[in-house]
Each structure stands twice: as C-alpha cells, then as structure tokens.
C-alpha positions, 0 to 999 in steps of 0.5 A: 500591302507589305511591309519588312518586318524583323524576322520571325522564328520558323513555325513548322506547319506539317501538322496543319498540312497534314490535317488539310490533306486527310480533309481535302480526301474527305471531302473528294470522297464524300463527292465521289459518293455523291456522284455515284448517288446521282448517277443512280438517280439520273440513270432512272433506277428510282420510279417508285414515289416512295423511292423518290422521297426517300431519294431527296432526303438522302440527297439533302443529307449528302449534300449538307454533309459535303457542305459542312465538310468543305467549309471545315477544309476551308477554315483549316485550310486558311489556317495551314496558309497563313502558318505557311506564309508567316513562315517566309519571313523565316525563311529568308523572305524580308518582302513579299507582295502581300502580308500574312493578314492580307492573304488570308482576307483576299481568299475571302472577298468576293470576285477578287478571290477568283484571281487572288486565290490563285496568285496567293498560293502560286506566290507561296509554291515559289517563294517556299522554294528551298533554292531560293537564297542561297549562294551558288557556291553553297548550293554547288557544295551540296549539289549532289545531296539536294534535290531540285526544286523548280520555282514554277509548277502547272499544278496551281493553274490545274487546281484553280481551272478544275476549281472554278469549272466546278462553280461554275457548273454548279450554278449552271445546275442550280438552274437546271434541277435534276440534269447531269451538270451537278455530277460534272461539278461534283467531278471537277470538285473530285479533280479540284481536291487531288491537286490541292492535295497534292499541292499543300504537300509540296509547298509544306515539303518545300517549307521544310526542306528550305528551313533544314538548308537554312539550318546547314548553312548556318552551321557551315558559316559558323564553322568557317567562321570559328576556323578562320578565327582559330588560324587567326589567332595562331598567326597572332600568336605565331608573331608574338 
C-alpha cells in the first residue's frame, strides 16, 4: 500500500499528542461518572417515579455528552497519528507497509478496523522507536547517555483487548437494558482510555527522541567529515 517517497522534513506532533491525552482523561473521566451514576441506579437507590424520570434524563445527558466527547477524541486522535506517522519518512523509514492516507482510512472501515487498528498503531510503536537505524558504533558511542527503547510492548495488545471487550459488552447491554454489563463496558472503556494514554505518550516520546539522535548524528557525520577534510588538506599541502 506503499510506495518510497522523498523524504519529508519532520513535524513534531507533541501538541497534538498532548491534546489527545487530556481527551482521552476527559473522557475516562466522564465514564467513571458514568459508572458511578449507574451503580447508584442499579443498586435501587431510586424508587420513587419522579426519581426515575429525573433519572433517564440525567442518563441521556451523560451519555451524549460521553458520546460527543469520544468522537471528539477520536477525530483528534487520527489527526495525532496521521502526523505521527508522516513523521517515519523523516525519521529514516523509506518504506513502510502502509501510507499515511491508508492509515487513517483503515481505522475507519468497518471489520477491517478490528485488526487494523491494532496493527496501525503496534506498526507505529516500533518503527518510532529511536534505536532503530542507527550504527552500532553510534549507538556504542552514546551507549551511556541514551536510554533503551524496546521495539516490542504488551501495551497495544492491552488496549485493544479492553477496548474491544468495552464493545462488545456494550452491545450485549443494549439487549439487556437496565443490567450490570453497561457499567462493565463503561469499566473497560475506563481501562481502555489509560492505556491509550499511556501509549500516544510513548510513541510521540520515542518520536522525538529518535528525531534529537538523528540531529546528533548529523552533526557527528559533518564533524568527522570537516575533520577528515582539514587533515587531508594538511597532508596536500604537507606534500607541496
């Protein structure tokens, strides 16, 4: 689905990420009032029928405010990763198996998505990570002021699994109105948000790190290079 391209100047997409992490707490937070909401109802605190009225209104107001709130996240979302993954090019990534436009359009199709998705952004971790490409000599030289960055993580299977366990109980309690499952989705989603969370910290982390090592060693190259050019004019001259 891809095909090498000249290389793009890197973008830094700190400010989206940052942007996607205080949505993604927005939302968890919006889910854990949520939850704590439908605890109260289930545990039969309300009785009374202008309790219950003043109930399911207070119910449609949480939920379309936790649905416009995820759709928000999402939109930024997709915005932070097609950023993110334009980045690899600059990033010393002349080929990956998918292009920016494709990526985003396969977070979007039905079914495909449900592999995709996990794939797109476990694709992202490792080829952001900022040990990639690099001589061993160079990394050997710095080997005491670079931290590690492992290319593989549980943290993408994590999020997936909680997130596909929070749709799938919640279509489980749209066929049972009124039962526990709804708070169990809105758990996983809970769960399902931190790790995300966590996650776009890391890759844009590792983004960044591996863009600052690409500078360093730049600058190392064109060092050398100046040095070996000064003593090889000294030794033309020398000979003069």
């Amino acid at each position: 689905m891809n095909t090498a391209k000249a290389s793009r100047r890197f973008s830094s997409a700190h400010s989206l990420a940052e942007l996607v992490i205080i949505l993604l707490a927005i939302c968890a937070s919006i889910d854990v009032v949520i939850g704590g909401y439908q605890v109260t109802l289930l545990s039969g605190a309300l009785t009374e029928q202008a309790d219950l009225i003043t109930d399911n209104n207070t119910t449609q107001k949480l939920r379309t405010l936790q649905l416009v709130a995820r759709f928000t996240t999402f939109v930024v979302f997709l915005i932070w990763f097609y950023r993110a993954h334009r980045n690899l090019q600059a990033l010393g990534i002349r080929r990956g198996r998918y292009s920016s436009p494709w990526a985003v359009v396969l977070f979007l199709v039905p079914i495909l998505n449900l592999f995709y998705a996990y794939d797109l952004v476990k694709e992202l971790w490792r080829q952001s990570s900022p040990d990639l490409g690099f001589s061993d000599a160079f990394l050997k030289q710095h080997a005491f002021a670079f931290e590690n960055y492992p290319s593989k993580t549980a943290l993408v299977g994590l999020w997936w699994g909680f997130t596909i366990a929070s749709v799938f109980a919640a279509r489980i309690s749209a066929l049972m109105t009124g039962s526990w499952i709804d708070l169990i989705s809105d758990a996983f989603a809970v769960v399902a948000s931190i790790l995300l969370m966590v996650i776009v910290k890391n890759i844009d982390a590792r983004q960044e790190e591996k863009y600052r090592r690409l500078t360093l060693d730049a600058v190392t190259r064109k060092a050398i290079d100046l040095v070996v050019a000064t003593e090889f004019s000294r030794a033309a001259s020398s000979k003069n």
